[in-house]
N, C-alpha and C positions, 0 to 999 in steps of 0.2 A: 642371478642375484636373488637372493632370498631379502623378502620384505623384512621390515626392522617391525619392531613396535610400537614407532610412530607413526604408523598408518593406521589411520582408524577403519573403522571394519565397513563404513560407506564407502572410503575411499577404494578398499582393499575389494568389497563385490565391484564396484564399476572396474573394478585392473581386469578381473575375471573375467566380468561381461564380455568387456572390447577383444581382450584375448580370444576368447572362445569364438568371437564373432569375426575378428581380422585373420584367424587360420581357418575360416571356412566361406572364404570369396578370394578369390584369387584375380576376377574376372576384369577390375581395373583398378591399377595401381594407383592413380591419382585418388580416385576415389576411398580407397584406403590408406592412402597416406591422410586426406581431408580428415576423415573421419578421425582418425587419432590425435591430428592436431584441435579439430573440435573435442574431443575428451578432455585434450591436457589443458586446454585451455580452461574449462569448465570445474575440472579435477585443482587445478592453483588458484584460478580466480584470476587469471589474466587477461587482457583486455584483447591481443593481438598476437600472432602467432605467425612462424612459417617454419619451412623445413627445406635444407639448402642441399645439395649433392654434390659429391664431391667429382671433377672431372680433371682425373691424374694427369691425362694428357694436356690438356693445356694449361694446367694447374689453376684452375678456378674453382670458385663455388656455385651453382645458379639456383636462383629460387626455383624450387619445383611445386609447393605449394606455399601461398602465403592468404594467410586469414587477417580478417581486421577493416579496420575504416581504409586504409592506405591499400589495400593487398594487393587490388591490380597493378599501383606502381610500380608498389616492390616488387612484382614480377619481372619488372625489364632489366632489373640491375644484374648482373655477375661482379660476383667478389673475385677480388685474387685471395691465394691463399696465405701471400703475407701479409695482409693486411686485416684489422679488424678484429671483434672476441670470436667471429668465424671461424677465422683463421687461426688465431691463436690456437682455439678448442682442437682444430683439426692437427695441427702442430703438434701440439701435447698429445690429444688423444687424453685428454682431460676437463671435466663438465666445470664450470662455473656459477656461481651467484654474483652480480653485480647489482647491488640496491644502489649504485650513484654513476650510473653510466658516464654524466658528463665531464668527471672527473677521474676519469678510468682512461689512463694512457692507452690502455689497447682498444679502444673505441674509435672506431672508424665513421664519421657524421657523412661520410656522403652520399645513403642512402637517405638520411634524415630532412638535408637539405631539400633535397629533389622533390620527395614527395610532402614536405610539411609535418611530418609526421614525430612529433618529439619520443624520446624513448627515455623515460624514466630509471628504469629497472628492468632485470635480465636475468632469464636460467637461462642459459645456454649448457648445449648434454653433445655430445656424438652420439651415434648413429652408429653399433661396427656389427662388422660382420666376421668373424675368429680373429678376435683382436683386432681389426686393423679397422680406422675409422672410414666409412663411407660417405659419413653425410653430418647435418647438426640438425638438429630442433633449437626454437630459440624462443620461450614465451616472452613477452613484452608487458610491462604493466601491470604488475598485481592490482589489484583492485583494492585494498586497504593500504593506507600509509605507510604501517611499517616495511613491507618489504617484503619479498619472498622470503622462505625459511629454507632452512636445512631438511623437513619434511616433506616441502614443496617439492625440493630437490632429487628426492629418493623418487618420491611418483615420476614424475618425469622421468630417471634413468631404467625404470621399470618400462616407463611406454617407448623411449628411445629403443630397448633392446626387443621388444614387438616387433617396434617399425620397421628395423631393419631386418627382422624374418620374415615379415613378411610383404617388405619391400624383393627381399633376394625372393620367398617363393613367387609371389607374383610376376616377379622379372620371368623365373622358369615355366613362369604356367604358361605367360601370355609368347615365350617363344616356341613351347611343345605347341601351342595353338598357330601359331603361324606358319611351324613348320607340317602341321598336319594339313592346312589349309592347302598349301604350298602342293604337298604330297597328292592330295584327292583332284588338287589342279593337274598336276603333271600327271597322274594316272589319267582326269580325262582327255589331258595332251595326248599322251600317250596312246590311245582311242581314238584320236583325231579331233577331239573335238576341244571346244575352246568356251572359259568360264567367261557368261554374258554380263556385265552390270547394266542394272536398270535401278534410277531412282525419278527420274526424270516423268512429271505424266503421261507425256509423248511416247515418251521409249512403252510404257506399261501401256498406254493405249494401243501399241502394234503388234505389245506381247498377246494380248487379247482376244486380237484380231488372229496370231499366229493360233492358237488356243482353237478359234473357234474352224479354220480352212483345214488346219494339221491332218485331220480322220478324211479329207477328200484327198481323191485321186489327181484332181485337174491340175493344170499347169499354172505355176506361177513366177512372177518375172518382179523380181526383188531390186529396185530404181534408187539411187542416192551417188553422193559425190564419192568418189575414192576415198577409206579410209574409214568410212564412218561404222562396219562391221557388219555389211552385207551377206558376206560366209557364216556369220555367226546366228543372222535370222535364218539361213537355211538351216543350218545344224538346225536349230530349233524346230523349225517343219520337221524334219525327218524325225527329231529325238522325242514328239509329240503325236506323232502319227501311228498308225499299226505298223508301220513298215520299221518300227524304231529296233527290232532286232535282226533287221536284214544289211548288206550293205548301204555305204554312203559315197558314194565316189565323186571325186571333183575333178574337174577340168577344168584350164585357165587355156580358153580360146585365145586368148593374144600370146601368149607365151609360146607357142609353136608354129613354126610355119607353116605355109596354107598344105606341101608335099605330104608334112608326115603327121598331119593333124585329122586327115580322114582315118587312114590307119592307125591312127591314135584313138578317135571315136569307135570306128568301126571294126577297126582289123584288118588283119590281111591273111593270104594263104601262102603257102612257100610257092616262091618262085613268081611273088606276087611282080615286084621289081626285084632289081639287085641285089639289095640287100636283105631280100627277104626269104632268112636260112631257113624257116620254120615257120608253122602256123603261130598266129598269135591271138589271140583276145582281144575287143578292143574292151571299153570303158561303157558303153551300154551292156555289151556281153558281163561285164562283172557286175553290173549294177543289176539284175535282174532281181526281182523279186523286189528291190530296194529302191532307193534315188539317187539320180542324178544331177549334180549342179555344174551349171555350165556357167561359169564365171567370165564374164568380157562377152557377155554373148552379141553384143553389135560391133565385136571384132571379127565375128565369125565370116567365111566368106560368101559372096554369093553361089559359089561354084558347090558349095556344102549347104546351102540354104534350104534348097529342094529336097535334100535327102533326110536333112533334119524335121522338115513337114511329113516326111512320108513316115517318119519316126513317132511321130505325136499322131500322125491319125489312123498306124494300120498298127503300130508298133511291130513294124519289120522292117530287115535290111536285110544289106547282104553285105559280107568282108571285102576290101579291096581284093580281086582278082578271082572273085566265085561271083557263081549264078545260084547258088545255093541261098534261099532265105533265111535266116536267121528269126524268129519271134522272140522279144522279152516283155514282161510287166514290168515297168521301170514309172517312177514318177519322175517327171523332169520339173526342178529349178532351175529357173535363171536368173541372172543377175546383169548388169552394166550402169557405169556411170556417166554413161554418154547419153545423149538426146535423140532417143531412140526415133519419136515419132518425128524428126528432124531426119533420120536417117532413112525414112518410110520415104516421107516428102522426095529428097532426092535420088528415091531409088536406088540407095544403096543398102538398103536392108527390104525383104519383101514385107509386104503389104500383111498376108496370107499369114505367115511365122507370127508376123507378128501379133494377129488377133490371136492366133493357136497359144500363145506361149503368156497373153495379157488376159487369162481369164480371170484369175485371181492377181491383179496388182499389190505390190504394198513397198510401198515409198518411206526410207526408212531416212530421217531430217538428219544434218547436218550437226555438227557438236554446238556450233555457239547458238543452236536454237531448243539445245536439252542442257542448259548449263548448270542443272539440278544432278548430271549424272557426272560432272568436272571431276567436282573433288574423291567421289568414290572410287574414280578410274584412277585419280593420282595416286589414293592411297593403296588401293590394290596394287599398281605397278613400283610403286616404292618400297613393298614387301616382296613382289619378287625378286627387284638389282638388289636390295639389303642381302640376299642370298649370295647370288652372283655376284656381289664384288667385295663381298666379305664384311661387312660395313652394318650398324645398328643403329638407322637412322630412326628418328621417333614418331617425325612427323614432319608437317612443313613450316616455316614461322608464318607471321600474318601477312608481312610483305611479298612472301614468294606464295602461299595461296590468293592474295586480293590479284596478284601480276598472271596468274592461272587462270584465272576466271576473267578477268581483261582480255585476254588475250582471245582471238578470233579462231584459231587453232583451223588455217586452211588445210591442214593435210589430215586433220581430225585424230581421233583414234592414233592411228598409227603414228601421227606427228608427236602427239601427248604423250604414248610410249617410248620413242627415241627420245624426247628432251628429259625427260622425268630418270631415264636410264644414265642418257649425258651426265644429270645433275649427280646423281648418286655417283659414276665416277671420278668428278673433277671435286666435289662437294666434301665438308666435314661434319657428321656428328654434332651435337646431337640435333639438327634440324636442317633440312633444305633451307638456304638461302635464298633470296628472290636473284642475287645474281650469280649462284649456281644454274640458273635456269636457260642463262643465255638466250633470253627473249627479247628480241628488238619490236617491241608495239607501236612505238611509233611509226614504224614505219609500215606499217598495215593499212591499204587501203581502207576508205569509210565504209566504203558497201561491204565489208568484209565485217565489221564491228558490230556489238550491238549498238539496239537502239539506243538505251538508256546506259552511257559509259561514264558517269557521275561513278568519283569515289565511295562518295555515300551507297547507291546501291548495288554495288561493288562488295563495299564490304557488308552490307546487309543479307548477301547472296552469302556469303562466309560463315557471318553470323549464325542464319539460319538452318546449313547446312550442321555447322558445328553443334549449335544446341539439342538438332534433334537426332544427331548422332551422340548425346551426352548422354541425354534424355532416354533413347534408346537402350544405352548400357547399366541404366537404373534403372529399368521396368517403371519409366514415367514417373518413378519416386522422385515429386520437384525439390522436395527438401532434400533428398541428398544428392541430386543434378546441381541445383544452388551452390550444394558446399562444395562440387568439382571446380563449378564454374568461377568460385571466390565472391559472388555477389545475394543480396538478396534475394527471400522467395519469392517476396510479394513483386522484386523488380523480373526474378526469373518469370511469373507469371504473366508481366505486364509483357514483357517478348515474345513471349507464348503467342499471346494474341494480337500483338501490335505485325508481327511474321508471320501470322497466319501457319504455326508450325501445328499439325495435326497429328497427332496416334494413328499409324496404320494396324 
């Protein structure tokens, strides 16, 4: 659309500005939808603002940004789309002026109700993207008497047809970015290894510690409950170490029987037993040069206990059915989530292994005692099922994050990954639901819970999470975190420090 001649040439450089400025971030959409609705608003002299989207499939509207004294209400509403100047607009695929709202049959009062919020007057514009309408802008309230204009009008359907460029490019940015994410993850799938999240002090506290043991040789025996990402601090030793361009081989001591688990470590030669057509390899023989993780290691047997010491202190063996010794340089991890030194006690693990194997300990805590790293794990795992089940979820609402973070998560990790996968395939667009989540909390033992299971800091833990991941995405710029978040600066700041949210 080419500008008329009722734009005056202030209005006409700030079209410029925000143009120039809304096609060169791409990097969060909300942030750039704020921002524009902050222009237009500024640009007519309206008091309150938001911007609706349109969702074909259920045929609603939902607020996706709303400005003004009301704006966090207005956020909870969804419109239908027959209802309302919303609707109408999206119906038509035609902008309006309404200077007499209450008197305008296609005015819809039940967002008005709700929130207290009276609505005087109204540009309402679409949003399209090749013809076809997406979404609405809707200024509220001129700020002089008379009434919005017919020049009002023109700015606004000038910044309507931004928004939704650069709502669609943003849309493509932030999926090439996810699915890039996506990709550098599966390449280091693909590698064996697996992407760590740590936001948590704890978790960075062991990273540190990983950091500072990685360049030694000695053994180390990596302690916590199933689930919590035990394989993931080895990867890390190894990926941190000199040894990081040799192999990394892993064993799961429980998962084999006690028969073919020595020849599984060790090897065997043909004609070791029965079924032994050919020499084999075992798993120190490939890990030479590199490391080895021995996962379930207080599943291992005693009958293999001995041979595993003579392994850590001459580093030699020999293959089931030779006398021939074998020498590698191998670092050995271990791991288990059993009570090791309980298993010393009862002499069912030796005394001897176990100092060998416990020179360097590191005990890596349970999920509901790093509840700082929750919500990063949810969102990481709800970018990857969005992949896998074909589905473009946004986010989680506030009920299924506050019910996440409640939740005690006994199976840790891996439990947060099956529910989070669950929710994405029983779930709809555009957000996780808290009863997508199919979490029964109540019925979670108390020693299982946190201490402090108040909704309050509940959702203070949400809170917090969320603003400095805002914050975050604005290189700490609070005034335009603020216009994300829909609230003041001076209250954004009060958060700031009332949450002890700090700039890493």
């Amino acid at each position: 659309m080419t500008p008329s001649k009722t734009i005056d040439t202030d209005k006409l450089n700030a079209l410029i500005e925000i143009n120039t400025l809304i096609n060169s971030n791409y990097s969060d959409v909300n942030a750039l939808l704020a921002y524009i609705l902050e222009s237009a608003m500024r640009l007519v002299e309206g008091e309150a603002s938001s911007l609706l989207l349109v969702d074909s499939d259920k045929k609603t509207l939902r607020f996706e940004v709303a400005l003004g004294p009301k704006g966090l209400e207005a956020k909870k509403f969804v419109v239908r789309m027959d209802e309302g100047i919303a609707g109408w607009v999206v119906k038509n695929n035609r902008s309006l002026i309404v200077n007499d709202v209450a008197n305008d049959p296609r005015y819809s009062p039940a967002v008005q109700k709700s929130t207290g919020y009276e609505t005087r007057n109204m540009l309402a514009v679409p949003m399209r993207v090749k013809n076809e309408c997406i979404g609405v802008i809707e200024i509220l309230n001129k700020e002089t008497e008379a009434g919005f204009t017919h020049a009002d009008l023109e700015v606004i359907e000038i910044l309507a047809n931004q928004a939704a460029i650069a709502y669609q490019n943003a849309q493509h940015y932030q999926r090439s970015r996810d699915e890039i994410a996506i990709l550098q993850d599966q390449i280091a799938t693909d590698r064996g290894y697996h992407t760590l999240i740590a936001r948590s002090p704890v978790i960075l506290e062991k990273l540190d510690i990983v950091e500072r043991v990685a360049k030694s040789d000695s053994s180390v025996l990596i302690l916590g409950e199933s689930g919590v990402g035990k394989e993931l601090f080895a990867e890390q030793l190894h990926l941190k170490s000199d040894r990081a361009g040799r192999p990394f081989v892993r064993v799961n001591c429980a998962a084999l029987p006690e028969g073919l688990l020595e020849s599984e470590l060790f090897g065997h030669v043909k004609g070791a037993f029965t079924d032994a057509v050919s020499n084999r390899k075992g798993r120190f023989e490939m890990a030479d040069t590199g490391t080895i993780f021995l996962d379930e290691i207080g599943d291992l047997p005693l009958s293999l206990q001995s041979k595993l010491l003579r392994v850590i202190q001459n580093k030699s063996f020999e293959k089931v059915g030779s006398s021939d010794t074998i020498t590698v340089d191998v670092r050995i991890v271990a791991a288990t989530n059993r009570d090791i030194e309980k298993l010393v006690e009862e002499q069912k693990f030796r005394s001897d292994l176990y100092y060998r194997l416990n020179v360097l300990p590191l005990y890596v805590p349970p999920l509901r005692q790093r509840i700082e790293d929750i919500p990063e794990l949810a969102q990481f795992f709800l970018k990857k099922f969005n992949r896998e089940v074909k589905k473009e979820f946004l986010g989680f609402s506030e009920g299924a994050m506050s019910a996440i973070l409640a939740y005690s998560w006994p199976g840790n990790i891996r439990e947060l990954e099956n529910t989070v996968e669950r929710a994405c395939v029983i779930g709809k667009p555009p957000y996780v639901r808290e009863e997508d989540l199919l979490l029964n909390i109540r019925s979670m033992p108390d020693n299982n819970t946190y201490t402090d299971k108040s909704l309050k800091s509940v959702l203070n833990l949400f809170k917090k999470h969320y603003i400095q991941k805002v914050l975050e995405e604005n290189e700490w710029n609070q005034t335009s975190a603020a216009g994300v978040l829909d609230i003041q600066r001076t209250y954004l700041s009060r958060l700031i420090k009332e949450l002890e949210i700090k700039e890493k």
